[in-house]
KEKOL-647192 format. One record per residue: x negated, y negated, z of N, C-alpha, C in turn; residue in three letters. Coordinates in steps of 0.05 Angstrom, whole numbers, plus 32768, in hexadecimal, padded with zeros to 4 digits. Layout:
XYZXYZXYZALA;...
***
This chain:
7D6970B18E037D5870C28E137D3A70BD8E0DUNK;7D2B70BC8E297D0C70AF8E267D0170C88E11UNK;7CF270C98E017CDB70DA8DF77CCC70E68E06UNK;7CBC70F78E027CA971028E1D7C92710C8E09UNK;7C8271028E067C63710E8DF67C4871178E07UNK;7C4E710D8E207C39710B8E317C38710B8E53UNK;7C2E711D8E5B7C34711A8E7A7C1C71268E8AUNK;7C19711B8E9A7BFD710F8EAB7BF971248EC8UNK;7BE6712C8ED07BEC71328EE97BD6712E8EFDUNK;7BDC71218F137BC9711A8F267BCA71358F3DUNK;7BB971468F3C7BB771648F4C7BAA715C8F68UNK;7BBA714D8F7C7BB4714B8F917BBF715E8FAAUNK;7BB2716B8FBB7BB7717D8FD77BAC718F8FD1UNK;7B9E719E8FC37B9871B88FC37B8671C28FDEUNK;7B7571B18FE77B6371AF8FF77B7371B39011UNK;7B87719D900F7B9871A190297BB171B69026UNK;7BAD71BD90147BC271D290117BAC71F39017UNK;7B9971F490197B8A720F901D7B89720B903BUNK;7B7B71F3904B7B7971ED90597B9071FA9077UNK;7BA271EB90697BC171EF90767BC5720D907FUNK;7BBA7215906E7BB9723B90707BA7723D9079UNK;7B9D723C90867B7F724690967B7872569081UNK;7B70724D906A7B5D7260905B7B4872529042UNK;7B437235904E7B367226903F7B42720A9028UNK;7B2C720190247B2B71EC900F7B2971FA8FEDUNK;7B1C72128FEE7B10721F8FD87B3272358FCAUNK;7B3C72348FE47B5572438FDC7B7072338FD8UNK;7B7272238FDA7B8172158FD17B79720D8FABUNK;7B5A72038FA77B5871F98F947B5C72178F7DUNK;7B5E722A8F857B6672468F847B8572428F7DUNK;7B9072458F8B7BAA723D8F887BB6722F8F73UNK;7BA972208F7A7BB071FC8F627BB172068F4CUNK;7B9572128F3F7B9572198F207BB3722F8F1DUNK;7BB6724B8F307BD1724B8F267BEE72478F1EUNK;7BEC722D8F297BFA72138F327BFF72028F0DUNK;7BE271F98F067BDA71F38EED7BEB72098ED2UNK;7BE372198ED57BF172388EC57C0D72378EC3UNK;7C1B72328ED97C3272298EDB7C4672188EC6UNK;7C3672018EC77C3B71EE8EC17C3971EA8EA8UNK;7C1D71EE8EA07C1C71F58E807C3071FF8E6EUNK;7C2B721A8E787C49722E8E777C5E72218E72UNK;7C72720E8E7E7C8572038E887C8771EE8E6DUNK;7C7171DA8E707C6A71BE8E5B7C7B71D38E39UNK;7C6A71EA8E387C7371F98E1D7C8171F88E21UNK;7C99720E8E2D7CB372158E2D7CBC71F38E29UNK;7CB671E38E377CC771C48E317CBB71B98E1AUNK;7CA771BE8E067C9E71B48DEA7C8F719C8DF2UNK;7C8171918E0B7C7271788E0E7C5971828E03UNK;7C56716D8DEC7C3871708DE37C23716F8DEEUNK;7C1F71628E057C0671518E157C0E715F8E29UNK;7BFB71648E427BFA715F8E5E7BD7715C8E61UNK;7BD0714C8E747BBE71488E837BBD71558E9CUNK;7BA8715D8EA77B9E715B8EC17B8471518ECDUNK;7B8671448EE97B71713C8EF37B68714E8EFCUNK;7B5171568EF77B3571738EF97B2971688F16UNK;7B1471598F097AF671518F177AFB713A8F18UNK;7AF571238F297AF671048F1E7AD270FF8F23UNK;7AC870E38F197AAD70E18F157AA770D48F3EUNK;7AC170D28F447ABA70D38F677ABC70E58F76UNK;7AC470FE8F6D7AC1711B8F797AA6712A8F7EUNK;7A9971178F717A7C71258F7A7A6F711E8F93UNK;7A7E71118FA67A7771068FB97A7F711F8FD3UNK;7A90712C8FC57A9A71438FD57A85715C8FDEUNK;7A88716F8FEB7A6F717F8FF47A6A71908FDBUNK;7A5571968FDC7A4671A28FC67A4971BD8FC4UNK;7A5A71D08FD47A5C71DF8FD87A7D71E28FCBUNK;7A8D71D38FD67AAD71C88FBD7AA671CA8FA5UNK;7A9171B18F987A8D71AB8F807A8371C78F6EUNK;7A7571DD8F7A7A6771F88F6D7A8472008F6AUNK;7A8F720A8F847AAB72188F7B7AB872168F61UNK;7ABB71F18F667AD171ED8F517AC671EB8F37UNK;7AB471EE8F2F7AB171EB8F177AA9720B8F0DUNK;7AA0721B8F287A9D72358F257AC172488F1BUNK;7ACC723A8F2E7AE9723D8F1E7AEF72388F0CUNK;7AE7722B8EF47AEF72118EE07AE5722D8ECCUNK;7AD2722E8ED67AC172478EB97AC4725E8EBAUNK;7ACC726E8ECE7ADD72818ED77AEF72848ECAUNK;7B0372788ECB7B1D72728EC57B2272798EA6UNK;7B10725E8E8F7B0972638E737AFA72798E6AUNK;7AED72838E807AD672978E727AEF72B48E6EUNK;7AFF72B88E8B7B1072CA8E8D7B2572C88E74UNK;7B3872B18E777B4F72A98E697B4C729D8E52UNK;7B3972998E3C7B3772918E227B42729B8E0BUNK;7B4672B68E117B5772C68DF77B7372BA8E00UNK;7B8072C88E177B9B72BB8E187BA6729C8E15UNK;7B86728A8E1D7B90726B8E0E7B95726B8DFBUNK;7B8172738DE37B8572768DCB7B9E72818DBDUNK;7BA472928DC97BBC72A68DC37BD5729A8DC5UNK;7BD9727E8DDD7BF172798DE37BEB725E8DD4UNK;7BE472568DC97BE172428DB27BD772228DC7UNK;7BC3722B8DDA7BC872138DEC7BA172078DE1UNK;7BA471ED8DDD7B8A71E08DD87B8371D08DEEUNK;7B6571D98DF67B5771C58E0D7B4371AB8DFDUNK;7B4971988E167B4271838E0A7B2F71818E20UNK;7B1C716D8E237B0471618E3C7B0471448E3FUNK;7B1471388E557B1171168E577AF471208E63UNK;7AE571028E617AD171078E7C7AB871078E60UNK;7AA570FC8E817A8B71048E6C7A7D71188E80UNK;7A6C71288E6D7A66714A8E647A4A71458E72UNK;7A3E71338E737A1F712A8E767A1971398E92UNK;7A27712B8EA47A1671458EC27A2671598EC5UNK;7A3771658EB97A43717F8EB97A2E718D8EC2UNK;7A2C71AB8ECF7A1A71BE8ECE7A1471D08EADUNK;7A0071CD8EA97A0771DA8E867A1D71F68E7EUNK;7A1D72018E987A2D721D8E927A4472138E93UNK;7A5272018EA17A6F71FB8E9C7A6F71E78E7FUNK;7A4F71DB8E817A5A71C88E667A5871DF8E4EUNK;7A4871F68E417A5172028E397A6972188E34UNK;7A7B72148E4D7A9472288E4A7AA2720D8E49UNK;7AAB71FE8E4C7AB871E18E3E7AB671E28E29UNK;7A9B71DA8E1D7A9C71DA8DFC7AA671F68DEAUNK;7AA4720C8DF87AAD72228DED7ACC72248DE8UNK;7AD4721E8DFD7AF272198E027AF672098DEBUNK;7AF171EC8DF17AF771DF8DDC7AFA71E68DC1UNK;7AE471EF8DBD7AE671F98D9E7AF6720E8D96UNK;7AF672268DA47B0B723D8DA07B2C72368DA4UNK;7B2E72188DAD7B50721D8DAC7B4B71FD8D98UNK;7B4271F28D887B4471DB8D807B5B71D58D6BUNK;7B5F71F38D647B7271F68D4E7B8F71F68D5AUNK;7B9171FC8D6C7BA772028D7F7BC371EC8D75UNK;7BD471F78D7A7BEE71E18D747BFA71DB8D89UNK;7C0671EB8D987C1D71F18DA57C1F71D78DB9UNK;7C0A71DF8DC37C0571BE8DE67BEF71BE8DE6UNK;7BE2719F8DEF7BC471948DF97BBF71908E0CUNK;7BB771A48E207BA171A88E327B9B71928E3EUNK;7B9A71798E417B7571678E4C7B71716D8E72UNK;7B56716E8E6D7B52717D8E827B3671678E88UNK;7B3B71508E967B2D713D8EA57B14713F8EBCUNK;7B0371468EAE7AEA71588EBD7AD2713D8EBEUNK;7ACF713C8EDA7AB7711B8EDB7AC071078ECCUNK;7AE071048ED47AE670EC8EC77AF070D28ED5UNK;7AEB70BA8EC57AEE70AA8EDC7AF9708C8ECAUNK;7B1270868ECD7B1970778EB97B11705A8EB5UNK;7AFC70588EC67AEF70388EC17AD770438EB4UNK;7ACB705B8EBA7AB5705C8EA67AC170668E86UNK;7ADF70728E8D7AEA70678E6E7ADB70598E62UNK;7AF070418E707AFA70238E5D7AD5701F8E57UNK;7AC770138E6F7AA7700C8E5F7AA3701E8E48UNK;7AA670418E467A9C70478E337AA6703F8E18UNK;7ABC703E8E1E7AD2702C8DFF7AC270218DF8UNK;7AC5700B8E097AB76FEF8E077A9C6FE98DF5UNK;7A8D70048E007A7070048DF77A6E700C8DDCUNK;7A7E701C8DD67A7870288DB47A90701C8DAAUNK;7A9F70028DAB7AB96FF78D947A9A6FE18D87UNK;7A9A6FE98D737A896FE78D527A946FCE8D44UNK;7AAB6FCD8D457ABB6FB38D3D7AC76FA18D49UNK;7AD86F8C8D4A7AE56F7D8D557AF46F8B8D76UNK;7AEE6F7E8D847AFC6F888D9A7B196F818D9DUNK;7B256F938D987B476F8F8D9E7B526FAC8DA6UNK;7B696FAF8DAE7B7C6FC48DBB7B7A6FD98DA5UNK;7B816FDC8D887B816FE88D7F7B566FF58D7CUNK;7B466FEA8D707B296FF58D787B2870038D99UNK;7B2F6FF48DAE7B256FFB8DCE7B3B701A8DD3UNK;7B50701D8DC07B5570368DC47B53704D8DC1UNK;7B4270438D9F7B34705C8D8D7B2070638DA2UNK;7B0E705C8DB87AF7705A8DC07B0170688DDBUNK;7B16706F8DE47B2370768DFF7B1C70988DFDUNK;7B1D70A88E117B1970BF8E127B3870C98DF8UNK;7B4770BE8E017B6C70CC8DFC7B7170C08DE6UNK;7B5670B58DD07B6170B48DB87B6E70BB8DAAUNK;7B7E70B38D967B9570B88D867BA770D28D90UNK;7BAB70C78DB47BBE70D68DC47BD670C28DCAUNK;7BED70CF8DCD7C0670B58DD97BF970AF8DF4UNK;7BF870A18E047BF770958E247C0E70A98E2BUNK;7C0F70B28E437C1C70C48E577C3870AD8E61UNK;7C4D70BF8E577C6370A98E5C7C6B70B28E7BUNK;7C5E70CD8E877C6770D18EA17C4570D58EA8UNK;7C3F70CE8EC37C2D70D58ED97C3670D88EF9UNK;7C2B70F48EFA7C3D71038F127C2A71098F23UNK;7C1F70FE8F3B7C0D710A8F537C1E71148F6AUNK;7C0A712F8F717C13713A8F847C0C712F8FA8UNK;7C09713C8FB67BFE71368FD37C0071218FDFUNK;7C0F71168FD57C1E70F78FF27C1070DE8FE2UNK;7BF670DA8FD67BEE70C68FD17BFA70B58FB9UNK;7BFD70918FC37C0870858FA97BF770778F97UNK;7BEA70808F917BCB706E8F897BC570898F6DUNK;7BAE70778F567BA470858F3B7B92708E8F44UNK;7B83708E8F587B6270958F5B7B5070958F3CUNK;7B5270788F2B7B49707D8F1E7B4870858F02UNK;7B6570938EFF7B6870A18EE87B7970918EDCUNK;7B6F70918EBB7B80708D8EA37B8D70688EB0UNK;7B80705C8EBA7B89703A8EBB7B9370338EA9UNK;7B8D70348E917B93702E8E797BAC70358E68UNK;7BA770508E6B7BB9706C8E577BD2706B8E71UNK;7BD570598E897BEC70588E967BF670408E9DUNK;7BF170348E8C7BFF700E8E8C7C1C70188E91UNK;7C3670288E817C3E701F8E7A7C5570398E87UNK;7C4170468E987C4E70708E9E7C65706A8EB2UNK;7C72707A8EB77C80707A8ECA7C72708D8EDEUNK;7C7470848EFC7C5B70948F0D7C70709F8F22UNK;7C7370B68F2B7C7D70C88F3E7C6470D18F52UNK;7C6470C58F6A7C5470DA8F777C6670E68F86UNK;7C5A71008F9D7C6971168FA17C5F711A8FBAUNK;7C65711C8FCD7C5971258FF27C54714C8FECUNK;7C5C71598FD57C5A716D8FCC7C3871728FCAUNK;7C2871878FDA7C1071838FCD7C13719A8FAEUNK;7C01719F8FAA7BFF71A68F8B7BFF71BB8F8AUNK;7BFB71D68F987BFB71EE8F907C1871F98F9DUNK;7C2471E18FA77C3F71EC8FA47C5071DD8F92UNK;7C4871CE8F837C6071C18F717C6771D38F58UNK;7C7571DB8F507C8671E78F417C9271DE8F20UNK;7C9671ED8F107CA171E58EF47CC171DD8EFFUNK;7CD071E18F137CDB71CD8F177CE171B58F27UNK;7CC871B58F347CC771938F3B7CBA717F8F23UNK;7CAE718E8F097CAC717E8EF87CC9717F8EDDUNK;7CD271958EE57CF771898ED67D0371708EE2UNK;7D0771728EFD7D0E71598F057D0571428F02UNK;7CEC71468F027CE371258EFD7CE8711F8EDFUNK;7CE271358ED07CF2712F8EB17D0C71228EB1UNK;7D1B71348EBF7D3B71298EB27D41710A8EC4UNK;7D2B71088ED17D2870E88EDF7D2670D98ECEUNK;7D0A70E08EBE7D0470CE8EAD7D1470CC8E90UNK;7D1B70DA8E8C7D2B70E08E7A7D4D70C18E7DUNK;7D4B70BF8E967D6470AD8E9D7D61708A8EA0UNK;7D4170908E9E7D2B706F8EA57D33705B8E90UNK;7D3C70478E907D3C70358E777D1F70278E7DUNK;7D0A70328E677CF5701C8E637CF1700E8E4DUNK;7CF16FF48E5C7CEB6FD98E527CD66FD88E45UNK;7CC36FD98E467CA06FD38E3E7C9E6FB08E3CUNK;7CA96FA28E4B7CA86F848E4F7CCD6F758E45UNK;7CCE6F8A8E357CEC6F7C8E2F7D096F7C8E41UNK;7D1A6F768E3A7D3D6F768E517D416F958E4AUNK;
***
């Protein structure tokens, strides 16, 4: 039976999922986060240490400026509201991404976050905010101090001394990374889903478990 340490999630439709309802782009990404809660939830009850999600990517800013307030107005909302019960349910946030053009009020409820659940055991959070996995790899790149090889270029990765995501699961029809985790998914098994995201469910991610769970992987070998 495969191991499971790590599982990925590409949060695509929300937009078209508010949309669909005649009640916006802003309500769907509404949606989504209780969608996220879900899932978390779910990862515990199943003991997966890791999950990711794709937040923000560093090409989302291209989106209307009026999206971009929302969502990040959501983002600090959300922590500013729900920080005791993170804490409480033993759940630790992590931050891929760089912090640099954040607006400072979300970059200070990030770092707050961060620090108040750091101790946390139970499951790891990462929550992929302006992230963009080629400006990863350059940043690796830029601060490995010593010999360049696989073991240095990983210490230097956002998802240091994290396992790589042996599952990555996108929602909303698309088969494509937009970007994310190139690296940290050499090797994932990838499910996308015509499901957009604020309707996918803790059990359309059982199933794709007990899928993967049945996968013989190789990693180059018979």
């Amino acid at each position: 039976m495969n191991k499971l340490n790590h599982v990925a999630f590409i949060m695509d439709g929300n937009g078209r999922w508010g949309k669909k309802r005649n009640k916006g782009r802003n309500f769907g990404h509404l949606k989504g986060v209780e969608t996220v809660k879900k899932i978390v939830k779910y990862s515990i009850k199943l003991n997966i240490p890791i999950v990711s999600f794709y937040v923000f990517s560093s090409e989302n800013w291209r989106r209307p400026k009026k999206e971009i307030i929302f969502l990040f107005k959501l983002i600090q909302n959300y922590f500013d509201k729900e920080i005791k019960s993170i804490v409480n349910e033993g759940i630790k946030i992590n931050i891929l991404g760089e912090n640099k053009k954040l607006p400072k009020d979300i970059k200070s409820t990030l770092h707050k976050t961060v620090y108040l659940t750091s101790k946390n055991k139970k499951i790891t959070v990462n929550l992929a905010i302006n992230y963009g996995s080629k400006n990863e790899i350059l940043h690796s790149l830029k601060n490995i101090k010593k010999k360049i090889n696989l073991k240095n270029f990983e210490k230097n990765l956002y998802t240091k001394n994290m396992p790589n995501p042996e599952i990555l699961i996108r929602t909303g029809g698309h088969q494509r990374l937009s970007n994310f985790m190139l690296w940290q998914l050499a090797y994932s098994e990838l499910y996308f889903l015509k499901k957009l995201w604020p309707d996918f469910s803790p059990i359309d991610l059982k199933r794709i478990i007990e899928k993967y769970k049945k996968i013989k992987r190789n990693f180059g070998k018979i």
